[in-house]
C-alpha positions in Angstrom: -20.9 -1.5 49.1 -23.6 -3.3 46.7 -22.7 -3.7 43.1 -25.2 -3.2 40.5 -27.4 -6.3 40.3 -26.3 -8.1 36.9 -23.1 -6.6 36.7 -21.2 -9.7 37.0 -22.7 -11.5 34.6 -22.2 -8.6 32.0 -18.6 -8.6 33.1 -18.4 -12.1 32.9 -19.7 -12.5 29.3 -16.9 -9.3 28.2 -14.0 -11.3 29.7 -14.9 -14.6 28.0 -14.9 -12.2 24.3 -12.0 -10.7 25.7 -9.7 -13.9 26.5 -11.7 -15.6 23.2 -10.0 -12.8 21.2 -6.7 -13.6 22.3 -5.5 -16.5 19.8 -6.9 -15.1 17.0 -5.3 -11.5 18.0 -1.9 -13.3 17.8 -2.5 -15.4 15.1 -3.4 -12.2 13.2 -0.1 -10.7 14.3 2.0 -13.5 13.1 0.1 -13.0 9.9 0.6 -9.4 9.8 4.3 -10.0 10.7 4.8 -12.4 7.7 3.2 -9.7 5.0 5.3 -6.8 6.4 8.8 -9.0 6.2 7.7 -10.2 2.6 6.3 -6.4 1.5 9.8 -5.4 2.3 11.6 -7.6 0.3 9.1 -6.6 -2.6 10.0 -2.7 -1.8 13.9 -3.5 -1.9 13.1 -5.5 -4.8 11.4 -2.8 -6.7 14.2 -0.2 -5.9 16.7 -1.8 -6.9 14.7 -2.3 -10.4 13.4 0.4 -10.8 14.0 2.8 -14.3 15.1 6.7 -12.7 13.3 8.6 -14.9 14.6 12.8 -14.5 12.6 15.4 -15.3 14.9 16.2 -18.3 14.2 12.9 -19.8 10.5 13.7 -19.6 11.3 16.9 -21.4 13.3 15.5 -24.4 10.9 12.9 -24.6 7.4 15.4 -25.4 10.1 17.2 -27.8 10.5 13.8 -29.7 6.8 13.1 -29.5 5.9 17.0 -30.7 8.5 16.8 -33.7 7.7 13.0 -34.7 7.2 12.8 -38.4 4.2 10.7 -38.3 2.4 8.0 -36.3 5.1 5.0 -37.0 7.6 7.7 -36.1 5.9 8.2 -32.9 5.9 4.5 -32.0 9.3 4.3 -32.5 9.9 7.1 -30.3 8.0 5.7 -27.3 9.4 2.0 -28.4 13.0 3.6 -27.7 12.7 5.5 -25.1 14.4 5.1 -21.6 10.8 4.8 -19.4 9.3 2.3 -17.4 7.5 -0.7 -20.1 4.2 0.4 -18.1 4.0 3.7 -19.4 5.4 3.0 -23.5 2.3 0.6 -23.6 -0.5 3.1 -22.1 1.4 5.5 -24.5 1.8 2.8 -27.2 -2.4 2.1 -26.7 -3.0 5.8 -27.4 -1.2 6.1 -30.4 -2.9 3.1 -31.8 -6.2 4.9 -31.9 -6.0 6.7 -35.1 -9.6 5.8 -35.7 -11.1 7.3 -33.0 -12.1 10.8 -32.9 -10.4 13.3 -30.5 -13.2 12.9 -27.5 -12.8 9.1 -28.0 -9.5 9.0 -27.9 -9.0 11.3 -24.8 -11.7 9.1 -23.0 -9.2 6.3 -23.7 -6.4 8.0 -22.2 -8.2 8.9 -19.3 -9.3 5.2 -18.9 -5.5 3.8 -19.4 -4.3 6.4 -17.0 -7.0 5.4 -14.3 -6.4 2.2 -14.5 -2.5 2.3 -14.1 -3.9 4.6 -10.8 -6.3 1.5 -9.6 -3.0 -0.6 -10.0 -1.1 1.6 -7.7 -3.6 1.7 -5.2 -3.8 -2.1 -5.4 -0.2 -2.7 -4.7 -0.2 0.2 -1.6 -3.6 -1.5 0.0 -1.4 -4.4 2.2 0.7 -1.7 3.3 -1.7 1.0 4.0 -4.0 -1.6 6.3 -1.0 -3.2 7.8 0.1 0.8 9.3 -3.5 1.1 10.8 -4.6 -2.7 12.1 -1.2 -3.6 12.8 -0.9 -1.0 15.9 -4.2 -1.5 17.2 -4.0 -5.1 17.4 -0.7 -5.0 19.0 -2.7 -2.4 21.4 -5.1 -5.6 21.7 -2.8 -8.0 22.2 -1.3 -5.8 25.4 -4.2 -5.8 27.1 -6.3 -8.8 26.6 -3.8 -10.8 28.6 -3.0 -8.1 31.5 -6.6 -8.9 33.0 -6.0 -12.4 34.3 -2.4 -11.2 34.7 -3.6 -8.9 37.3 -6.4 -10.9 38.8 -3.4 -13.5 39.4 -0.7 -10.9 40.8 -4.0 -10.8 43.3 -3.5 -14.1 44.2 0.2 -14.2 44.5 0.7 -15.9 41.2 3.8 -14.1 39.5 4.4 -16.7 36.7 1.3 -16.2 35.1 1.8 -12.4 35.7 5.3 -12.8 34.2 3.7 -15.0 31.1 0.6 -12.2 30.8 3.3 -9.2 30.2 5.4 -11.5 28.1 2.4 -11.7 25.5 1.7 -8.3 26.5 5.2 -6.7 25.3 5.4 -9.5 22.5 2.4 -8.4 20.6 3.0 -4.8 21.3 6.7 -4.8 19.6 5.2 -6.7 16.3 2.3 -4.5 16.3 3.9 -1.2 16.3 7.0 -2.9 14.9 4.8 -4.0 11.7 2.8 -0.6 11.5 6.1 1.5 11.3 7.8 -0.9 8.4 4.6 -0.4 6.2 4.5 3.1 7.0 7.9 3.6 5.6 7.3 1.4 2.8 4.2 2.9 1.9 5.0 6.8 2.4 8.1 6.1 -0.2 6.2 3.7 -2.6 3.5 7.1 -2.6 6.3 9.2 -3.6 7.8 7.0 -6.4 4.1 6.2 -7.9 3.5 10.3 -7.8 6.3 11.0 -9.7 5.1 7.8 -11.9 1.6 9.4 -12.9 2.8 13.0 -13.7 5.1 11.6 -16.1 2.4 9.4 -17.4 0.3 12.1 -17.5 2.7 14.9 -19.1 3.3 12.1 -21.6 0.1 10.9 -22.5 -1.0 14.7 -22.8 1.8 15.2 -25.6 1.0 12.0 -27.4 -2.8 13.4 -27.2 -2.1 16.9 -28.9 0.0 14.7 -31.7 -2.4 12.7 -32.2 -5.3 15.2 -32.4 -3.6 17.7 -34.7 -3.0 14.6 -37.6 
């Protein structure tokens, strides 16, 4: 059976991009490999750090700020309270703007609060591409290598079949292997910096409605 003319030199031209993707596949995956092992040190880090801030604290805390006697009051209530230093200076910024008119002043809060968002999404962005590219390049590194593997079980050569699927399985495990850990480490970091920015946000309201009724 005749083969369509030019065929082999289009599939010749895809296996030399295919094999010429293979170092920097793995290299990626060792890279990949690294971030994951040093994000997770940086999650366990942050737990074991991290202020537990209950929904009854929250509460107390807008009573303290409703009932503060005046601005320097209100300071020192956010100054003493038992939250994260993060949120006592977006709060402490919003007190501070006694001279600005109440549209001015919410437009500040809004600002402060977006950027303790773009901070969060900073500090998620390894994770989140690590969970997507880390998988596909593991799929990448499982079947760049299985073509000359094959075209050698062809010829009777099982070593470089047995070192084909050795790469093969290798990148596979660190791919997926990578992808789950950020997954993990992601999904619970999401859940922490939730309950982060409705505090932040019930908190900056009540400093807001103090603020505007001086």
């Amino acid at each position: 059976m005749s083969s369509i003319p030019g065929t082999e030199y289009l599939s010749g031209a895809l296996n030399v991009i295919s094999q010429s993707l293979t170092i920097p596949v793995m290299v990626l995956l060792l890279i990949i490999a690294v971030v994951s092992v040093i994000a997770l040190g940086g999650f366990i880090s942050e737990y074991t750090s991290m202020k537990k801030v209950g929904v009854g604290k929250i509460r107390d805390l807008i009573f303290k700020i409703n009932t503060a006697a005046s601005v320097d009051d209100l300071m020192n209530v956010i100054s003493g309270s038992d939250i994260p230093k993060s949120q006592k200076k977006v709060l402490t910024e919003i007190a501070k703007s006694e001279a600005l008119d109440s549209d001015s002043r919410e437009a500040l809060a809004r600002k402060l609060v977006e950027h303790e968002e773009e901070k969060i999404d900073k500090s998620l962005r390894n994770t989140d591409i690590i969970t997507r590219v880390g998988p596909t390049l593991g799929l990448m590194g499982t079947l760049i290598p299985l073509g000359p593997g094959l075209a050698a079980l062809g010829a009777g050569d099982v070593n470089t079949l047995a070192d084909a699927l050795t790469i093969a399985f290798d990148t596979t495990v660190v791919g997926i292997g990578s992808g789950a850990l950020c997954y993990f480490i992601s999904k619970i970091r999401r859940g922490w910096y939730d309950q982060y920015l409705s505090d932040l946000d019930a908190l900056s309201d009540a400093v807001l409605f103090f603020m505007n009724k001086q």
